[in-house]
C-alpha positions in Angstrom: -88.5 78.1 113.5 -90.5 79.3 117.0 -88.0 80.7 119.3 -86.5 78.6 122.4 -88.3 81.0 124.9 -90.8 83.8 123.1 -90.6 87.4 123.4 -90.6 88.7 127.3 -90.0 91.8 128.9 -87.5 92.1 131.8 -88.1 94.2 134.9 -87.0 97.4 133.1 -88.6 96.9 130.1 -86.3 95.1 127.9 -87.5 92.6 125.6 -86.1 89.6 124.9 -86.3 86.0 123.5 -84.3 82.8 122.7 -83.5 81.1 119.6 -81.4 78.4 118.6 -79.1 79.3 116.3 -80.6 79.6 112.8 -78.4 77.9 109.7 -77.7 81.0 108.2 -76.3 82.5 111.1 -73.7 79.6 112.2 -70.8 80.5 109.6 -71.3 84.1 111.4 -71.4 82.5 114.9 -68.7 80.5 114.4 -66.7 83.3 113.1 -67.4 85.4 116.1 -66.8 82.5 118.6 -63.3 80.1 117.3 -63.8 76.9 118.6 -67.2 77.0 120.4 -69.5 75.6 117.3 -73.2 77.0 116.8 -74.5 73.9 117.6 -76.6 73.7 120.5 -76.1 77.7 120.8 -78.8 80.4 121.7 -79.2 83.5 120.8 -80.8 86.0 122.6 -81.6 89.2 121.5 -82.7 91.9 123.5 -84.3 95.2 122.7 -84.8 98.4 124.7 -87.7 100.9 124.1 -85.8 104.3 123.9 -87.3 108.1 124.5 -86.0 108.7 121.3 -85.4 108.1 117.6 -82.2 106.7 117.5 -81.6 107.3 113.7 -81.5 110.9 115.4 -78.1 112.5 116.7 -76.7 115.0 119.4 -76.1 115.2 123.0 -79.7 113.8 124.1 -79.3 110.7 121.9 -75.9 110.3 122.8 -77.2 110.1 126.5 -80.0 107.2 125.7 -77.6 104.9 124.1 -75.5 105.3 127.0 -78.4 104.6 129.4 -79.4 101.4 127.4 -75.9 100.5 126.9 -75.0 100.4 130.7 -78.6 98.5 131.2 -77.8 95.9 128.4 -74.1 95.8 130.0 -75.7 95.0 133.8 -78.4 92.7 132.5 -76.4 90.7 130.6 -72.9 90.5 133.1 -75.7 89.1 135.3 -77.4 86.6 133.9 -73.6 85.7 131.5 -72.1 85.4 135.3 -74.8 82.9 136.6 -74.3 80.9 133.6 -70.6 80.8 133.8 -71.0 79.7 137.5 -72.9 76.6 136.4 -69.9 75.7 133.8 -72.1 77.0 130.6 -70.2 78.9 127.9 -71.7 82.3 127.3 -71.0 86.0 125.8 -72.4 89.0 124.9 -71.8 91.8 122.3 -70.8 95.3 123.1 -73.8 96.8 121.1 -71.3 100.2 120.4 -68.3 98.1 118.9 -70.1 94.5 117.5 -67.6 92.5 119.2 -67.4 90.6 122.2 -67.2 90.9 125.7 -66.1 87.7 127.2 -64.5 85.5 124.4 -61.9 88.2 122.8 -59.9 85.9 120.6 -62.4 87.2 117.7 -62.3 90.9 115.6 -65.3 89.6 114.0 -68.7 92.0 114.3 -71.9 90.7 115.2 -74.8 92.3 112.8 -77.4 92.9 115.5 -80.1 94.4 112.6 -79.5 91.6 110.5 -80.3 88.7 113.4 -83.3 90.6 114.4 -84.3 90.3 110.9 -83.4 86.7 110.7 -84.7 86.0 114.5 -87.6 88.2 115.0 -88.7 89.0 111.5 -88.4 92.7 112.1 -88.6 95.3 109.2 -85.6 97.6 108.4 -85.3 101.2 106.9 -82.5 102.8 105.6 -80.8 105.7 107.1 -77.8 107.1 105.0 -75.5 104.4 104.8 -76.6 102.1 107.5 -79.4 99.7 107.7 -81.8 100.6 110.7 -84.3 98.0 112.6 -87.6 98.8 113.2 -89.6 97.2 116.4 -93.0 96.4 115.4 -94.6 98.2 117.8 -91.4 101.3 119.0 -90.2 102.0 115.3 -86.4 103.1 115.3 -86.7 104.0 119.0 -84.9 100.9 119.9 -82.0 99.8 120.9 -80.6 96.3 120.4 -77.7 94.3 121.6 -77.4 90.5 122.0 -76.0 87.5 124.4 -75.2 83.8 123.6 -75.3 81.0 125.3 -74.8 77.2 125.3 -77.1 76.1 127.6 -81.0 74.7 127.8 -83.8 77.4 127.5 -84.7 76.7 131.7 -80.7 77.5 132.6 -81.4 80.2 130.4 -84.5 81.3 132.2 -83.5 80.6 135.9 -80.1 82.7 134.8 -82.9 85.7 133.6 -85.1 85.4 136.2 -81.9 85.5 139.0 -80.8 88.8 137.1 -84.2 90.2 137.5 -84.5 89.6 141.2 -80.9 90.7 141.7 -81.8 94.3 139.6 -85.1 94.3 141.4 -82.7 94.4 144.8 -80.1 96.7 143.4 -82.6 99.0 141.4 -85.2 100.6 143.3 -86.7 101.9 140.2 -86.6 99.0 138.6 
């Protein structure tokens, strides 16, 4: 199935598209979010281009996941608030735990590596006992995390492109 809204890149980098909810995801959806349905639900994943190998560890890793982690965090409180404001249901996954941010009523974990699979057709390697994504073009020096959202693809844009312009405001490197 084409995605909602193909792959685009956000003013820092970070890629991102919208799909609708795929059948073999729902059961999983529905898991993570009681009582909202998968129905009419997107899925967006994102992906951030790191400096490193993240299959890597240490101090300088540690320090890139918690740069992209506090970019995913402010990208997608953003564009999750400006949906919320028009009355639309949405979330988004801590990418260090698996669970949810806004809708907590849920211990379920969200398999970011599989849904890239599913979504994006991405590869994966294995890297001792955990399955690793690999970007087409940035290998395992990526970093995924992923927001939902009940709403059409152009509230969807308009709420990106709002989060953009506010980040462009607030981020002068941006």
């Amino acid at each position: 199935m084409a995605p909602a809204i193909e792959v685009t890149t956000t003013v820092w980098g970070m890629e991102y598209s919208a799909h609708e909810c795929p059948k073999r995801h729902k059961a999983e959806a529905e898991a993570m979010f009681p009582g909202v349905g998968a129905d009419g639900l997107l899925v967006v994943p994102t992906c951030q281009r790191t400096k490193m190998d993240l299959v890597r560890t240490g101090d300088e890793v540690d320090v890139e996941k918690d740069f992209c982690l506090e970019r995913f965090i402010d990208f997608a409180k953003r564009v999750t608030d400006e949906l919320k404001k028009r009355g639309r249901w949405c979330d988004y996954i801590d990418p260090c735990s698996g669970l949810s941010m806004i809708n907590r009523e849920s211990q379920h974990i969200y398999g970011e590596v599989d849904a890239l699979v599913t979504l994006l057709n991405y590869q994966t390697t294995n890297s001792g006992c955990c399955k690793v994504v690999l970007h087409p073009k940035w290998g395992s020096a990526v970093y995924p995390a992923s927001l939902f959202a009940k709403c059409s693809k152009d509230e969807l844009a308009e709420a990106i492109a709002i989060a953009e312009r506010d980040i462009r405001a607030s981020d002068p490197n941006a």
